[in-house]
C-alpha positions in Angstrom: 0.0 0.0 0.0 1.0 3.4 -1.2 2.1 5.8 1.5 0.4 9.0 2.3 2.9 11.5 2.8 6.0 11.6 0.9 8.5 13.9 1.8 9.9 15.8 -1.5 13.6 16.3 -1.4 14.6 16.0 -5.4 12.8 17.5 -8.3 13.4 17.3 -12.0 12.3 20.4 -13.3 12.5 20.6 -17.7 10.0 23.0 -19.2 9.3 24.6 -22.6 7.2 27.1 -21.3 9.3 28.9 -18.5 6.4 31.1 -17.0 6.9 31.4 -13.3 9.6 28.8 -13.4 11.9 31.5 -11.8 9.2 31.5 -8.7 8.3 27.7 -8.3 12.4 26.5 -8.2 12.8 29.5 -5.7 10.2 28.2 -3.7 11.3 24.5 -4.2 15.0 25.3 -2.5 14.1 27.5 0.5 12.6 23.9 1.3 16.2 22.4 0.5 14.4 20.6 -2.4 17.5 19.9 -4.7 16.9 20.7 -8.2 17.7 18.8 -11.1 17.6 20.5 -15.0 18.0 19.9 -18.8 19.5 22.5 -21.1 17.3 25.6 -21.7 15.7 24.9 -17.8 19.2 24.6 -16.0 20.6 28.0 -18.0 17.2 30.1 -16.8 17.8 29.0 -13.7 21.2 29.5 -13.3 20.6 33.1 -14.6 18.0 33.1 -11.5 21.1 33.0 -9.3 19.6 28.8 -8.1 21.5 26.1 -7.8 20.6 23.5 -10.2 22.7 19.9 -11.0 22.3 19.2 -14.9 21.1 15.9 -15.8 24.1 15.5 -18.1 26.0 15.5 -15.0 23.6 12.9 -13.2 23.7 10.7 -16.0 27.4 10.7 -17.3 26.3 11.1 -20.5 25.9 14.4 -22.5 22.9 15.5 -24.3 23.1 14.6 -27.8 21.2 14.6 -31.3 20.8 17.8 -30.9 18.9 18.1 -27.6 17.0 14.8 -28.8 18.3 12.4 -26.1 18.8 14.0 -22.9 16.6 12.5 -20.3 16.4 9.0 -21.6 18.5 7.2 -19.3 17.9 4.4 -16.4 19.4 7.5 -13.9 16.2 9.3 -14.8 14.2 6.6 -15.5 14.9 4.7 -12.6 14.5 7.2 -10.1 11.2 8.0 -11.2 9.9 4.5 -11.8 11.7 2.7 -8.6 9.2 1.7 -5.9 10.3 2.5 -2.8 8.6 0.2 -0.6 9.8 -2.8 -3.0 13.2 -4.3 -1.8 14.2 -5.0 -4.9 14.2 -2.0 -6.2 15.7 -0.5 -3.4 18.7 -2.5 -4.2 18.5 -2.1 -7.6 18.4 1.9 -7.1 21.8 0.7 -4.2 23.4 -1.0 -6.9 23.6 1.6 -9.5 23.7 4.8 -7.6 20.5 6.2 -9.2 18.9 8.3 -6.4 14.9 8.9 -6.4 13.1 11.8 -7.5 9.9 13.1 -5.8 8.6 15.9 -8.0 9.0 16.1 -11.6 8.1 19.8 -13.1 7.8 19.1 -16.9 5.7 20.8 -19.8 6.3 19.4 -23.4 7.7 20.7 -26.3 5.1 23.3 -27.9 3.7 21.3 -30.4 0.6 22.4 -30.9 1.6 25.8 -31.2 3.9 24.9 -34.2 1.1 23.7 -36.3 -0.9 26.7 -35.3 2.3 29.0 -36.6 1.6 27.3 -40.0 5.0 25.5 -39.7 6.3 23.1 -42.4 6.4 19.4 -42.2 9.9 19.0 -40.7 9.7 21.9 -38.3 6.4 19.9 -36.6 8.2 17.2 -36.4 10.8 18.4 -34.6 8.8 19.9 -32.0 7.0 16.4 -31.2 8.5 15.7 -27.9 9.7 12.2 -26.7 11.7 12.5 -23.3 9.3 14.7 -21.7 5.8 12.4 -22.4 8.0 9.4 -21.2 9.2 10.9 -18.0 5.6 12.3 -16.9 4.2 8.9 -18.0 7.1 7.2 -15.4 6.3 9.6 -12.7 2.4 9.7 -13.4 2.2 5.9 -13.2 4.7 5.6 -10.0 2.2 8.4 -8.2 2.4 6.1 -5.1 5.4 7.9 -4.6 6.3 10.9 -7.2 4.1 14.0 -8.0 4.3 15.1 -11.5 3.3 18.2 -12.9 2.5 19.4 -16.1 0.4 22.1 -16.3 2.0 25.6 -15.1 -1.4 26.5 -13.5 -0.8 23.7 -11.2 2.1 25.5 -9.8 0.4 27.0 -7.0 -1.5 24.2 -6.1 1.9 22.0 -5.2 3.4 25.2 -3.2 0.4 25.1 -1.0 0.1 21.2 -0.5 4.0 21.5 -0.1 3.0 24.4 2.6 0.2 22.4 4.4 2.2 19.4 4.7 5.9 20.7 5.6 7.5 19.8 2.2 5.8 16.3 1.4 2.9 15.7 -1.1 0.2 13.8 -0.3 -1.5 10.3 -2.0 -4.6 12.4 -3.2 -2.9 15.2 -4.4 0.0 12.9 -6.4 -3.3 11.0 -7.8 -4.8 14.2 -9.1 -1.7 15.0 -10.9 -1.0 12.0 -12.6 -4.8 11.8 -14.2 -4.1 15.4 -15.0 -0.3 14.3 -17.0 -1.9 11.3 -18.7 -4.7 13.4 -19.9 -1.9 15.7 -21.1 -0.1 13.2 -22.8 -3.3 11.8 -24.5 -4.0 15.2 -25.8 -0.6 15.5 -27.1 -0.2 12.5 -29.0 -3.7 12.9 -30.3 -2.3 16.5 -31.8 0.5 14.6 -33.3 -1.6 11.9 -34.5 -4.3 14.0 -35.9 -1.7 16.4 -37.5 0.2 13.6 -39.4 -3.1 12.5 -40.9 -4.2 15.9 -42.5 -0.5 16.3 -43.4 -0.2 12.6 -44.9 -4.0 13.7 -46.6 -5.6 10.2 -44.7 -9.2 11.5 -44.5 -9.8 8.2 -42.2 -6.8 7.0 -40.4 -7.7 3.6 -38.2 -7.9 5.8 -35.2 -8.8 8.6 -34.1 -8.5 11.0 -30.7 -11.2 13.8 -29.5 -9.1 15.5 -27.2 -9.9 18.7 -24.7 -9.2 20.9 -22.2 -11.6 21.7 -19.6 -12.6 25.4 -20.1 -15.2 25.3 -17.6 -17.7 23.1 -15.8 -21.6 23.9 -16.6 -23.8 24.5 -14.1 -25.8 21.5 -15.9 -26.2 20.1 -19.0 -29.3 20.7 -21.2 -31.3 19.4 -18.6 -30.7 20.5 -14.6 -30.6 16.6 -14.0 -27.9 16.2 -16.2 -23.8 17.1 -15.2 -21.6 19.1 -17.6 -18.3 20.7 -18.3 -17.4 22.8 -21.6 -13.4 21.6 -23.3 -11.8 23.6 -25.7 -10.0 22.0 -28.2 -7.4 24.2 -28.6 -7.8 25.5 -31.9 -7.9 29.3 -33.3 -10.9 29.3 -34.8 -13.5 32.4 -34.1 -16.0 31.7 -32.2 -17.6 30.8 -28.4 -14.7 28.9 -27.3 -11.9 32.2 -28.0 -14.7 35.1 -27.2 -14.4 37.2 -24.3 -17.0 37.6 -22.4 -17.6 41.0 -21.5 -20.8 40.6 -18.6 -23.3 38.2 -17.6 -24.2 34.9 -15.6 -21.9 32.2 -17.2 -22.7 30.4 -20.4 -24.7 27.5 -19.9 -24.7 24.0 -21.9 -27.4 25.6 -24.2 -25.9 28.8 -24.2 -22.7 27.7 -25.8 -24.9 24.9 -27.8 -27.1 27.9 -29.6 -24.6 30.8 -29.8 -21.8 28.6 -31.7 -25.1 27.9 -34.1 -25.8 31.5 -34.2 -21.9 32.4 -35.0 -21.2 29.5 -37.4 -24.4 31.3 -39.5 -23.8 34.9 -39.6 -20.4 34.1 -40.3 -21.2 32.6 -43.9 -22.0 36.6 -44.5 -18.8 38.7 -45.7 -19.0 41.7 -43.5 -17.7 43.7 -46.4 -20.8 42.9 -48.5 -23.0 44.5 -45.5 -24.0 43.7 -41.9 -25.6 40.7 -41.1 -27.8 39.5 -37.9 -28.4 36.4 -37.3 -31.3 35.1 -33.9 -31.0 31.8 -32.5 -33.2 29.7 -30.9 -32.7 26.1 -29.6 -29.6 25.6 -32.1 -32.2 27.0 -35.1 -32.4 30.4 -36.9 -35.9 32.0 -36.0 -34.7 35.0 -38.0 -31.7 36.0 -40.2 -31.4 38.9 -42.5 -28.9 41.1 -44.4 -29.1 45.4 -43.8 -27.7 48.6 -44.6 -26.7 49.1 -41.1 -26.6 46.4 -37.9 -29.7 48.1 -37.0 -31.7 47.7 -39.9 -30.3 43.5 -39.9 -31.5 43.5 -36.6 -35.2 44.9 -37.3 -34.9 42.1 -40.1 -34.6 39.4 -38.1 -36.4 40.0 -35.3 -39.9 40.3 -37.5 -38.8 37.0 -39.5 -40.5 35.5 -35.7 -40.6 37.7 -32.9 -42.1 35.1 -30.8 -39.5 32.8 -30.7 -36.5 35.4 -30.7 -37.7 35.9 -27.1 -34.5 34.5 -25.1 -32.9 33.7 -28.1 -29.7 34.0 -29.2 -28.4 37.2 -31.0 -25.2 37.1 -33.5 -23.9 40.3 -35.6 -20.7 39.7 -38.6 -20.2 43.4 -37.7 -19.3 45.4 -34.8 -22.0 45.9 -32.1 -23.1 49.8 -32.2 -24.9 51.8 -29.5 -27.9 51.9 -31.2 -28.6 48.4 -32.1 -27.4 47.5 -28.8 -30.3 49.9 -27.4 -32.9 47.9 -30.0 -31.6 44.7 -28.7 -31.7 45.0 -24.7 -35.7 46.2 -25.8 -36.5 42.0 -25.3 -35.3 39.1 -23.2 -32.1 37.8 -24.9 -29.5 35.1 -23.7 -26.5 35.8 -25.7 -25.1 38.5 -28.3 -22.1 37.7 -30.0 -20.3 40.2 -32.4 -16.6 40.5 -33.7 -15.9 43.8 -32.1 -18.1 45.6 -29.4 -18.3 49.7 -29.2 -17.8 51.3 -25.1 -21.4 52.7 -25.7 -23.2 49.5 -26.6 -21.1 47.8 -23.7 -22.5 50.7 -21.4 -26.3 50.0 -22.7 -26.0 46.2 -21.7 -24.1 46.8 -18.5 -27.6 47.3 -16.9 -28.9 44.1 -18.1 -27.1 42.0 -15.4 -28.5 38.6 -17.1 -27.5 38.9 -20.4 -24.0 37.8 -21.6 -22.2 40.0 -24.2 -19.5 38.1 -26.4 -16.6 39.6 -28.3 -14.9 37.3 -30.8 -12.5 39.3 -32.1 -13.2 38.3 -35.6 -15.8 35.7 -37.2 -14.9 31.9 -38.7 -14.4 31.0 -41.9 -17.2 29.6 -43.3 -15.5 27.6 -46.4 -12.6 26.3 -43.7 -11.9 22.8 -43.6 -12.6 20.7 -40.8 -13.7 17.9 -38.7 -17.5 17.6 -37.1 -17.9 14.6 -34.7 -21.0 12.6 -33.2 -21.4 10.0 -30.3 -23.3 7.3 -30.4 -23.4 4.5 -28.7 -20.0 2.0 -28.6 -18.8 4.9 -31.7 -18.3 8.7 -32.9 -19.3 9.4 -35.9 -16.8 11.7 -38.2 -17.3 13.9 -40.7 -16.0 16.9 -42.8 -17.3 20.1 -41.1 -20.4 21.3 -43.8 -17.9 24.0 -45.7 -19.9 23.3 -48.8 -21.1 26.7 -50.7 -22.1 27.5 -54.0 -22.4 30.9 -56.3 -24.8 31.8 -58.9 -22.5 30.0 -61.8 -23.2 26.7 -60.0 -27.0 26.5 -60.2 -28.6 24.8 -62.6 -32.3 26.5 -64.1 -34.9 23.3 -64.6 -38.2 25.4 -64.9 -39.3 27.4 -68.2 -38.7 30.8 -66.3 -36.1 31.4 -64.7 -35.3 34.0 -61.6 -34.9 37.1 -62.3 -32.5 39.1 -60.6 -34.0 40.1 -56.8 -35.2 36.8 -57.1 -31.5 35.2 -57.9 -30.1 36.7 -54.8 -32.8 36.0 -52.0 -32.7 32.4 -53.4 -28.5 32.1 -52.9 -29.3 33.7 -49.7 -32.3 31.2 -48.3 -29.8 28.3 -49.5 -27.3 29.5 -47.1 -29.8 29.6 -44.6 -31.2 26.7 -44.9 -27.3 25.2 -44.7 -27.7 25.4 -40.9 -31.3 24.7 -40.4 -32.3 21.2 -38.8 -33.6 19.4 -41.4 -36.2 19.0 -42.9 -35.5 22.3 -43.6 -37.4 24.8 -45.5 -36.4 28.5 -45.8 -38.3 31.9 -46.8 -36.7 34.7 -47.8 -37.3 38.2 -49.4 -35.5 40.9 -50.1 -32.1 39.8 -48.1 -34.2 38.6 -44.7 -36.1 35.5 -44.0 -39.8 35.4 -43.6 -40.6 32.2 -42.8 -38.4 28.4 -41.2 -39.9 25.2 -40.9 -37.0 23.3 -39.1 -36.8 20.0 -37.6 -39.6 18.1 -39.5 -40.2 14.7 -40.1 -41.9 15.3 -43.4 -41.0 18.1 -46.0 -44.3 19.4 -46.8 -44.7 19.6 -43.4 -41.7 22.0 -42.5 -43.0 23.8 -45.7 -46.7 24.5 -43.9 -45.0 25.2 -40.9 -42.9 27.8 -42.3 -46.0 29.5 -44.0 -47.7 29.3 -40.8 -45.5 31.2 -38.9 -45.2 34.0 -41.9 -49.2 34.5 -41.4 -48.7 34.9 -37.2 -46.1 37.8 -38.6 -48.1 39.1 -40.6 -50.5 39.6 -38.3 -48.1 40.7 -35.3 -46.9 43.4 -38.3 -50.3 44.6 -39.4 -49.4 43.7 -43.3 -52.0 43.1 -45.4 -50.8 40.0 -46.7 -48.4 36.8 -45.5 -44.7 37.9 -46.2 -44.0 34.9 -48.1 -46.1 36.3 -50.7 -43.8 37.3 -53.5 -40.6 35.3 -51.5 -38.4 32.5 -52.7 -37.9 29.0 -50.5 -35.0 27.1 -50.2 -35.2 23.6 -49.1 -32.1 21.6 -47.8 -33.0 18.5 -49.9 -35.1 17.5 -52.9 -38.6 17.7 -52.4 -39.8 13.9 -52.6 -43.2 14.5 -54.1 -44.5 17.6 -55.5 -46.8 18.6 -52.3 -44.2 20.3 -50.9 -43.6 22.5 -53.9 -47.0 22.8 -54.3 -47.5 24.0 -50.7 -44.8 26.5 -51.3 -47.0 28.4 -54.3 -49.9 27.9 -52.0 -48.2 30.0 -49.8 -47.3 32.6 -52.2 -43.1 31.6 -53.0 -42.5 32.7 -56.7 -38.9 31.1 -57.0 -37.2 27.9 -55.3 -33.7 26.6 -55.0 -33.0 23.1 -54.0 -30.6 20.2 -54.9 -32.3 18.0 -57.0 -31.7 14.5 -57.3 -35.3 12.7 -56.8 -36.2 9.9 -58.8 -39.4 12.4 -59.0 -37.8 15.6 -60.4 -39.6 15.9 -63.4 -43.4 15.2 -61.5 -41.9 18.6 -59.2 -40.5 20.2 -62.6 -43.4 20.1 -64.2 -45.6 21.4 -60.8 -43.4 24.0 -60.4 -43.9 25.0 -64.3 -47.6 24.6 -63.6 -47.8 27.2 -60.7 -45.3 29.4 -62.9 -42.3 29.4 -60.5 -38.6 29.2 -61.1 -36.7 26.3 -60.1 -32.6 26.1 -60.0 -31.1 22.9 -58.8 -27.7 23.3 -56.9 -26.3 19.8 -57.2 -25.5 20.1 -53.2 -27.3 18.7 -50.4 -27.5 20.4 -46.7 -28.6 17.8 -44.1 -28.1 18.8 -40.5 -29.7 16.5 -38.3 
């Protein structure tokens, strides 16, 4: 059995990043902890005015292979692995000299940030660290008696337990640490893993790692009877996981669920071709349109379905102005997200204690590669991330007329819509704003009535003399089946429709939609988000 206290008296100490290193080995030898370093460590050190014993010097054997093997050696090894209690490794330890080490300080070699950099091949290779994973997996899995650290945040943490216990770690804290190096080891090799497959162009290598860190744990999940925790997964892109939040009560499961939906959309909007807004509710667009000003987007979207923008989630490609801000705090809302935020709109919300204000700093690219993954049970499922777009030059006309110019562009911009709209998913749109969704049904025709449904309620709500889907265009993620939901569409006054084709009944719905007198492209492309 493992002890409780174990007293430290030897650390290795060999880290990449060197934040507050200066402070932790100053700490570590007022206790008369003797310090032992590698390269790069020992040199800061020494230039720190501490005593340090390089492990060239414990092993007899100089670092070599450029800095390659260093710390590979049964004197480093052995002293980490050795259990104390076990006789004969005591005399195996006796025999050779090698002494034991109680704390080993090590953070790797920064491979994920050379990726990031855009590095080549060889330089990412050469920043895949091998001495330091194998000497935090030694002292990780001989935790009975060594505590190993590999987190700088965790440096405080081992002062005070070395505080509260008079120099000695204890078994609960050692076993913290070594699920906390394992998990960083896991995480690094599934960088390196996942790094050589895009770079070897293996879209499905035999296996593959979803690895995080834990940015926070939720308050629940999306149910109060369910636990939760948010990881990021280290990567740059825009979005929820980078954005700084500027007030409110902290992001819940939901929260970050809807408002990556609501950034992932607007995004697919170049802010140089105008200001976009994009509401969010339960991981669906109730309203998206395009404006002169953030303002004017905002209106937009909001009268696409003002009932269920209540609590939604609110998401700009632009910068967040005063006076949309002031529109904006007018209703409940969870979540805005923006790229940039003015001082005066920040002002306006800093009264609404509730409501949490994101700045991303930028917005995602929508046409990026990437991976999307799924559990299910005993599997994930993996996919390329939906960066699928098309322009005007890719749709193909099927009807006798074909649309006409304000026609063309609300029809490219339902489609996009629609891209990030549970399907079945059917998509109004006029004059740059949507009208009408019908999201999440089981049958087309269905999400189509749904959809027109909703644009009568507006209408109403509006005091227009007539549904705003009268004189729109629909979009619908997939082919229409049967010609009912087409039909359903004219019904509800659509003039134009874009989908992607493909049914084995394309012709019936040609010839419906030539009937009723609307236009009809095909796009080729599919958008299924289930």
């Amino acid at each position: 059995m493992s002890p409780d206290l174990v007293p430290v008296r030897t650390a290795l100490v060999s880290v990449s990043d060197k934040t507050g290193l200066a402070d932790l080995a100053r700490a570590l030898v007022a206790r008369g902890i003797a310090l032992l370093s590698t390269g790069g460590t020992a040199a800061a050190l020494r230039a720190a005015d501490l005593p340090v014993r390089d492990v060239a010097e414990l092993t007899a054997f100089p670092e070599m292979l450029d800095g390659r093997v260093k710390t590979l050696h049964p004197m480093v090894h052995g002293g980490l692995l050795a259990l104390r209690d076990e006789p004969s490794h005591r005399a195996a330890l006796d025999a050779h000299g090698i002494g034991e080490i109680d704390l080993l300080v090590v953070n790797l070699y920064p491979f994920e940030a050379t990726v990031a950099s855009g590095a080549g091949y060889d330089d990412c290779v050469e920043n895949i660290d091998i001495g330091g994973p194998a000497m935090l997996r030694a002292a990780a899995k001989n935790h009975c008696f060594v505590a190993a650290v590999t987190d700088v945040e965790d440096y405080p943490a081992l002062l005070a337990e070395l505080e509260a216990t008079g120099g000695a770690t204890r078994a609960a804290f050692r076993q913290v640490l070594a699920q906390t190096a394992f998990g960083r080891t896991a995480a690094y090799d599934a960088a390196v893993s996942g790094w050589l497959a895009g770079a070897l162009g293996m879209p499905a290598p035999r296996r593959r790692v979803l690895a995080g860190r834990l940015g926070e744990i939720l308050r629940y999940g999306e149910n109060p009877h369910q636990g939760a925790a948010f990881y990021r997964d280290g990567s740059a892109r825009p979005g929820v996981a980078t954005a700084r939040q500027l007030q409110g009560k902290a992001l819940s499961y939901n929260n970050i669920n809807d408002t990556d939906a609501a950034f992932e959309l607007v995004a697919e909007f170049a802010p140089e071709a105008g200001p976009a807004c994009v509401i969010v509710k339960h991981a669906n667009p109730c309203g998206v349109a395009r404006g002169a000003t953030a303002l004017a987007a905002y209106r937009a979207a909001y009268d696409c379905d003002r009932t269920s923008a209540f609590g939604g989630i609110v998401a700009l490609n632009c910068a967040l102005d005063a006076e949309t801000a002031e529109e904006i705090a007018g209703i409940f809302t969870e979540v805005v997200i923006a790229p940039e935020v003015s001082e005066a709109a920040a002002a306006i919300f800093a009264a609404r204690k509730n409501l949490r204000l994101l700045v991303a700093g930028g917005l995602p690219e929508a046409g990026a590669p990437g991976l999307a993954w799924r559990q299910v049970a005993g599997g994930l499922l993996v996919q390329d991330r939906d960066a699928g777009r098309i322009g005007r030059e890719a749709l193909r006309v099927v009807t006798r007329r074909a649309p006409e110019g304000r026609e063309l562009e609300d029809l490219l911009f339902a489609w996009t819509v629609a891209k990030h709209v549970k399907s079945n998913a059917i998509v109004y749109a006029r004059d740059g704003a949507t009208v009408g969704i019908g999201a999440g049904q089981m049958s087309r025709v269905d999400s189509t009535r749904i959809a027109a449904r909703k644009a009568g309620d507006m209408a109403t709500v509006l005091g227009l003399a007539e549904p705003p889907t009268r004189g729109a265009v629909v979009a619908s993620d997939a082919f229409f089946p049967f010609a009912d939901g087409l039909l359903a569409a004219a019904e509800a006054g659509a003039t134009a429709v874009i989908q992607p084709g493909g049914s084995v009944r394309d012709d019936e719905v040609i010839a419906a939609a030539d009937e009723a007198g609307l236009a009809m492209v095909f796009t080729g492309m599919r958008h299924f988000r289930h």
